[in-house]
N, C-alpha and C positions, 0 to 999 in steps of 0.2 A: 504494500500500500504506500501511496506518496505520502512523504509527508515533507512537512517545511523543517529549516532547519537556523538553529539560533544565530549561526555564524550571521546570513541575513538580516533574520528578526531582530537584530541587537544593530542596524547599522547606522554610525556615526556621520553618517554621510546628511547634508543639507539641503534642501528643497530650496531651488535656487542659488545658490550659494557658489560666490564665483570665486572662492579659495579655501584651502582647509587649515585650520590652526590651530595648534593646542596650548593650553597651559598647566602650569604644575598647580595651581591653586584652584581652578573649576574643572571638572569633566564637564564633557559636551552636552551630557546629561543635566548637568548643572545650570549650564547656559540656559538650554531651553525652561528650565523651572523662571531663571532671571529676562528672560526677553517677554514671559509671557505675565510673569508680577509686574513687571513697568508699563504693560502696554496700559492706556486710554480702554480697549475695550474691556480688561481686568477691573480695570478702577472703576467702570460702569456698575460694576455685579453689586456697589456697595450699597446702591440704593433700590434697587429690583428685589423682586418679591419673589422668596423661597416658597414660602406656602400664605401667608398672611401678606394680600395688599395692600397699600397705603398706611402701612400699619406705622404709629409713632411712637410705640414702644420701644426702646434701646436695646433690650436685650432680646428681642426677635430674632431669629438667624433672616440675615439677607441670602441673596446668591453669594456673594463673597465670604461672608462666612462657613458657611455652610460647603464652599469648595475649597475653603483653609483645609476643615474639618475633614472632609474625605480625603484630602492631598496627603493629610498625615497617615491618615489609618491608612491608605493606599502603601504609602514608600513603607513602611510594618508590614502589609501585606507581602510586595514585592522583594524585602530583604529577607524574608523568613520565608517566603518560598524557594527562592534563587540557591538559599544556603540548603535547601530538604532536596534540589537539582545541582546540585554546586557541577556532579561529575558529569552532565552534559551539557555545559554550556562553555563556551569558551575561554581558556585559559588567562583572557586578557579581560574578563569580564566581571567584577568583584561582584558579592550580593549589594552595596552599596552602590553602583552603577546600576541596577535595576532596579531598585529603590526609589533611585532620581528619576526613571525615565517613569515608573510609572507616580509618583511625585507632580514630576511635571504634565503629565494626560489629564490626572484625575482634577488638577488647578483649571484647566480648560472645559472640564467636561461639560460647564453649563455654559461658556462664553457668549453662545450666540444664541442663548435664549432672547424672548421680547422682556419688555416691561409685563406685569404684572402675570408673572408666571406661566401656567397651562392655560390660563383664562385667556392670554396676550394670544398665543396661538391658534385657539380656537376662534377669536375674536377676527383673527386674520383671515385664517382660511374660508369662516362663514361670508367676509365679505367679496371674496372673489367668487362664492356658492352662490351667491344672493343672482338670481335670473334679474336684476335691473340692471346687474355690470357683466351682461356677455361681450359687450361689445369691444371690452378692455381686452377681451382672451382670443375675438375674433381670428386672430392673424398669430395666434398663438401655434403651436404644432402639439401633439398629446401630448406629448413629455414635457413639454415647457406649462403647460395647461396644467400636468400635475402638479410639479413644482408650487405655482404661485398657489393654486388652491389646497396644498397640503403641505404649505411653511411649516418647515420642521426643524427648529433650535438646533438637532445637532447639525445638520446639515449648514446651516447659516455656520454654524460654529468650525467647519472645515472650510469655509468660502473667508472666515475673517481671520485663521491660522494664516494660509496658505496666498491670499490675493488683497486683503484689503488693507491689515495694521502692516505701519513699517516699510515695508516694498510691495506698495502697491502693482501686482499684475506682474510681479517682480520676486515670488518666492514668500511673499508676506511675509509672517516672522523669520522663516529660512530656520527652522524647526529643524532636527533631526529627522530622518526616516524613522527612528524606532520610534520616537514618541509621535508622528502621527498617527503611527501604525496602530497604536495602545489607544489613540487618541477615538479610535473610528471604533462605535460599536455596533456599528449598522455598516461595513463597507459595500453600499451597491447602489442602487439609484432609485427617484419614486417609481411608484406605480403608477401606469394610469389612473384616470379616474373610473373611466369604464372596469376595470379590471376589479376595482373594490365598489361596484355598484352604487348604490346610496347608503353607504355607510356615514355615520356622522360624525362630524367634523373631530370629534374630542375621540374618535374608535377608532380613525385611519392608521394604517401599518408605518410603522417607523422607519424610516432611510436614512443614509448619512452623507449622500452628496448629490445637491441639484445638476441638471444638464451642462452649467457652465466650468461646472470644475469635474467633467467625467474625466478630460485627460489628465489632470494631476491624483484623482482616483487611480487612475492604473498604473501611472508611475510612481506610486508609492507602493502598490499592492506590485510591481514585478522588481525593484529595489529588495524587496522585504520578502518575495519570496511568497506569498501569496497565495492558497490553491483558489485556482479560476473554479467556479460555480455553475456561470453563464455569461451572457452578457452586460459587461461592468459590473460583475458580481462577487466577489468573493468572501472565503472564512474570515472568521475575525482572527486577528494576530491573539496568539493564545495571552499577551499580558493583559489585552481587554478583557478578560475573563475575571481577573484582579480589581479593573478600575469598576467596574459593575457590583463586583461586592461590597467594594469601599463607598458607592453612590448606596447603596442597599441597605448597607447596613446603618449608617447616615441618616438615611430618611426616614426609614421606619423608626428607630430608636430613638437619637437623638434629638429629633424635630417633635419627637413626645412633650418633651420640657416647654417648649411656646405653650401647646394649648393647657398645659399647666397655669402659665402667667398670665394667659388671657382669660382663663378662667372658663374654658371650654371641656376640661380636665382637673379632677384632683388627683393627687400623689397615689392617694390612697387606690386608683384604679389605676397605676400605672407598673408602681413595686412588684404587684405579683407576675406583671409580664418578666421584667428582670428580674427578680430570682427563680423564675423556671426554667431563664437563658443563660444561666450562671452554672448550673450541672457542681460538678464537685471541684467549682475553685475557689468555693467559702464563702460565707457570709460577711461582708464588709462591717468592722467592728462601729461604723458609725450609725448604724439599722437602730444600734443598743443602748447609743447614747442618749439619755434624756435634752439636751441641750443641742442636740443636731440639728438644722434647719431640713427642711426638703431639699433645698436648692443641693446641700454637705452630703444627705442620703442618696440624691440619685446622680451625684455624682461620683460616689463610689462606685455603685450601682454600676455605673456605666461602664466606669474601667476594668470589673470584674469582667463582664458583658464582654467587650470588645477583647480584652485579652483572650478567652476561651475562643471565641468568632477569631478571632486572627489565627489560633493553633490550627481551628479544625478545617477553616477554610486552605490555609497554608498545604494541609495535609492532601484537602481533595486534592487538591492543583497536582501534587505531585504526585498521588494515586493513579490521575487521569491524565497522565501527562502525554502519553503515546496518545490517546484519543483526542486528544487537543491539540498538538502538534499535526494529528492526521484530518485537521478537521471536521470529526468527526461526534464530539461532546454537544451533546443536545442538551438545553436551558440553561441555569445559573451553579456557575458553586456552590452556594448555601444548600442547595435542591442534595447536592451525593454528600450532607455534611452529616453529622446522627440526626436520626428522626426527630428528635425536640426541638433541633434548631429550625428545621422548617416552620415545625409548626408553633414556635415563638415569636418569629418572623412574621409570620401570616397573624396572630392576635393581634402585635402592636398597628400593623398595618390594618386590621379589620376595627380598631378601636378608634385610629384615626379617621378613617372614612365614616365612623359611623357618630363621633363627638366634636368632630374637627372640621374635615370637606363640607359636611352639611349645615355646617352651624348656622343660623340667620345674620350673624354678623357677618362672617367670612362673606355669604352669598350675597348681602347687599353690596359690599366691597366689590364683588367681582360683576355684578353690573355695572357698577360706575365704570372702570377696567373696559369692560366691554364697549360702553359707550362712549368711552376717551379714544380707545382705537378708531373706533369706526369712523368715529366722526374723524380723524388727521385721514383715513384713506380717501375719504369721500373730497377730502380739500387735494390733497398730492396725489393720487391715481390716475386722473385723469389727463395730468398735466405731461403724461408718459406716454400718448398717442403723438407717433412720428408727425413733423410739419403741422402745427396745430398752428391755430392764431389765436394767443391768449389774449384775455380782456386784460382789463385796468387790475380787477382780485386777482386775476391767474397770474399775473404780473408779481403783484409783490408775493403771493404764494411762491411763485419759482425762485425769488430771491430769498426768500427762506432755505429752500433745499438746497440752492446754489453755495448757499454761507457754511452748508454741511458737508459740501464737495461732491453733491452730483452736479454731473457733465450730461443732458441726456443729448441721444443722437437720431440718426435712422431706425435703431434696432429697439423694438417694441418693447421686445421681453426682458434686455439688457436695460433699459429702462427703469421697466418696472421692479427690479431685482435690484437696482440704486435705489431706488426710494424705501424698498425692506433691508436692505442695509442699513439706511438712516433711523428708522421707525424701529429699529431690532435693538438700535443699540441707545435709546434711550432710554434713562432713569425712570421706574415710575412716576416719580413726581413731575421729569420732564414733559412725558408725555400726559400727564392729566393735566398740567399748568397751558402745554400748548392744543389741547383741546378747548379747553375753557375760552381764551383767547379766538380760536377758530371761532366760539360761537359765539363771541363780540361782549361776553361776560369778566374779562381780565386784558389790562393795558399792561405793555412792558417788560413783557413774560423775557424778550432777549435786551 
C-alpha cells in the first residue's frame, strides 16, 4: 500500500520563497509560528467571536485566544507524539520541531474565519442563496458559484496564508510546506451546489480551498507528498490529525468556562463532565478545599483533563500510525482513544449545545450578526459586476473598499472574493459599527 512519507511531510521548504536561510536561534518551524503572530490578520482574531458575539465580557475566549489555547495543547500534542514515532521520522527532525510546526497550524486554524463566528458564515452564504442576488452569480461557473455560496473560514484561511498577508499573490506569508500541510484539514475543493442539493447553509460539507488557490492546493499537496484522492483532492497530512484534536479538545472543554461566566452554566453541571475525563490521574486537591473558587477548581480540573487527553491521544496517533501515513484513518483521534473519552467529549459538547448555542441571549446576538453582514453585502456586492456605472452612494461605497485595498477588474468572481477578503477579516465590532453607518444610524465609524 502507498503510503507518504515524513522525509516530505516535514519539508522546510517555503511557499514562495525566493531563498532559503537558516538560523541557530529559530527553526523554520519557529519562523512560521512568528510570521503568523505578527500578521494584521492574527491581530484581527482578538476581537471576533469564539462562540459569544459582541460579547463585553473580558474574560470570554475570543478567536485569538482560544487559538493561543489550542497552539499550546497542539505543540504537547505534537512533541509527545513525535517522541512515541521518534524511530520513523527523520534523523534531522527533533520532537521539538514538530511541536512548532504543529504550534504554528493550530495558531492559524481559525484565521480566516468572518466576524461573528458560525453565525458570520452562515450569514454569508444565505446571502448569495437569497434568489434576489442570482444575478451576482450569473457569469459565475459551478465551482466558483460554490465557493461564494459556501464561504468556508478555512478555506479563506489558506487564500490569507498563502496570497493575501505579506506577499500578496507572492507566497503570502511564505509559510513552510509542513505547516500548511498540518494547516489544511479539508485539503480539496467545494462542492457544487447541485451536488449537496438544498442543504442548509449552516449543514454544507466543509473544504479547504476555493477555485482561486487550487494551484497552490497541489503544490503543496505534491511538495508534501500527498496521496491524490481525485481531483484536487487529497489525504490530510497525518499532523492534521493532531491540530483537530487540539481545536477539539478546546472547544468542547474549555469554552465550558464562558457559559459559566455568563451564567448560561453553573460549575456544578460542568465538574462531573471533568472528573469522568480524568480516569485514574486523580483528583485535583483543590475539589477539597473549602476556600477554592470555581474559576481555582476547574482549572485544575482542566489540567488533569488535558494531561490524560494528551497521553491517550498521543498514543492513538502512534497506534494508527501506518493507517495515517497510508491515508487510510477514518474520523478523529479522540474516536480510537478509551471509550470514556469519547463519550466525555460528546457530554461536554451535548451540554453546550443544549445551555449555551440555544440560549436566548446568545441567539439575539447572532441576529444582530446576521443582520450587520447582510446589510455590508447588500452595500459592496454589487459594486463587483464588471464595467458598472456607479452613482454618487456606489461612489463613496467603493472608496470604502478601495481604502481596504480592493482593486476590482474585469473578472467577476475575482471581484467578489476581494470584497470576502475585506468582510472576513473584520473585527466584530468592525463590522456591526460599519453596518450601522451603512444604514445612516452612526457618523464617523473610519
Amino acid at each position: 500500500m502507498t503510503q507518504m512519507r515524513w522525509l516530505e511531510l516535514l519539508s522546510t521548504v517555503r511557499l514562495g520563497s525566493k531563498k532559503q536561510s537558516s538560523e541557530q536561534a529559530r527553526s523554520p518551524f519557529h519562523k512560521d509560528y512568528d510570521r503568523i503572530i505578527f500578521s494584521q490578520s492574527f491581530r484581527q482574531l482578538n476581537r471576533k467571536t469564539q462562540v459569544h458575539p459582541l460579547t463585553q465580557h473580558d474574560g470570554i475566549h475570543t478567536r485569538l485566544t482560544h487559538s493561543l489555547e489550542v497552539s499550546c495543547i497542539g505543540r504537547s500534542l505534537g512533541m509527545l507524539a513525535a517522541e512515541k514515532i521518534k524511530d520513523h521520522l527523520p534523523v534531522w527532525i527533533s520532537p521539538a520541531d514538530v511541536g512548532a510546526i504543529i504550534q504554528a497550524a493550530c495558531l492559524a486554524h481559525d484565521i480566516g474565519n468572518p466576524p461573528f463566528g458560525h453565525a458570520g458564515e452562515y450569514a454569508i452564504r444565505e446571502w448569495f442563496d437569497d434568489a434576489s442576488h442570482t444575478d451576482f452569480l450569473k457569469d459565475l461557473n459551478d465551482h466558483q458559484e460554490a465557493d461564494v455560496r459556501q464561504f468556508e473560514g478555512n478555506a479563506q484561511g489558506l487564500r490569507l496564508l498563502t496570497k493575501i498577508d505579506y506577499h500578496p499573490h507572492d507566497g503570502g506569508m511564505r509559510l513552510t510546506f509542513a505547516t500548511l500541510g498540518a494547516y489544511l484539514k479539508y485539503p480539496w475543493l467545494s462542492k457544487t451546489i447541485e451536488s449537496q442539493g438544498n442543504t442548509p447553509a449552516s449543514q454544507r460539507a466543509k473544504f479547504g480551498c476555493y477555485q482561486a488557490e487550487k494551484e497552490t492546493l497541489k503544490q503543496i499537496a505534491e511538495q508534501l507528498g500527498l496521496l491524490q484522492l481525485g481531483d484536487y483532492h487529497y489525504c490530510r497530512h497525518p499532523l492534521t490529525y493532531l491540530l483537530e484534536a487540539a481545536d477539539d479538545m478546546c472547544y468542547a472543554l474549555i469554552d465550558l468556562e464562558d457559559g459559566i461566566i455568563l451564567n448560561m452554566l453553573n460549575y456544578e453541571e460542568v465538574e462531573p463532565i471533568f472528573l469522568a475525563l480524568i480516569g485514574d490521574y486523580g483528583i485535583p486537591a483543590e475539589l477539597n478545599m473549602p476556600s477554592s473558587t470555581w474559576q481555582q477548581k476547574i482549572a485544575a480540573l482542566r489540567g488533569r483533563v488535558m494531561k490524560r487527553l494528551v497521553d491517550e491521544v498521543t498514543t492513538a496517533f502512534a497506534k494508527h500510525h501506518y493507517e495515517i501515513l497510508s491515508g487510510q484513518l477514518k474520523g478523529s483521534l479522540l474516536q480510537y482513544c478509551a471509550a470514556d473519552i469519547e463519550i466525555g467529549i460528546d457530554k461536554a459538547k451535548n451540554l453546550a449545545r443544549e445551555k449555551i448555542f440555544e440560549h436566548p441571549q446568545k441567539s439575539g446576538l447572532e441576529i444582530i450578526a446576521h443582520q450587520s453582514l447582510q446589510t455590508i453585502l447588500d452595500a459592496f456586492v454589487p459594486l463587483t459586476m464588471p464595467n458598472k456605472t456607479l452613482s454618487f452612494k456606489e461612489q463613496r461605497l467603493m472608496s470604502i473598499l478601495n481604502r481596504f485595498g480592493a482593486q476590482f477588474h474585469d473578472h467577476h468572481y475575482d471581484n467578489i472574493m476581494q470584497v470576502l477578503d475585506i468582510v472576513s477579516k473584520f473585527s466584530d465590532h468592525q463590522a456591526y459599527n460599519l453596518a450601522q453607518e451603512l444604514k445612516g444610524n452612526k457618523v464617523g465609524f473610519f
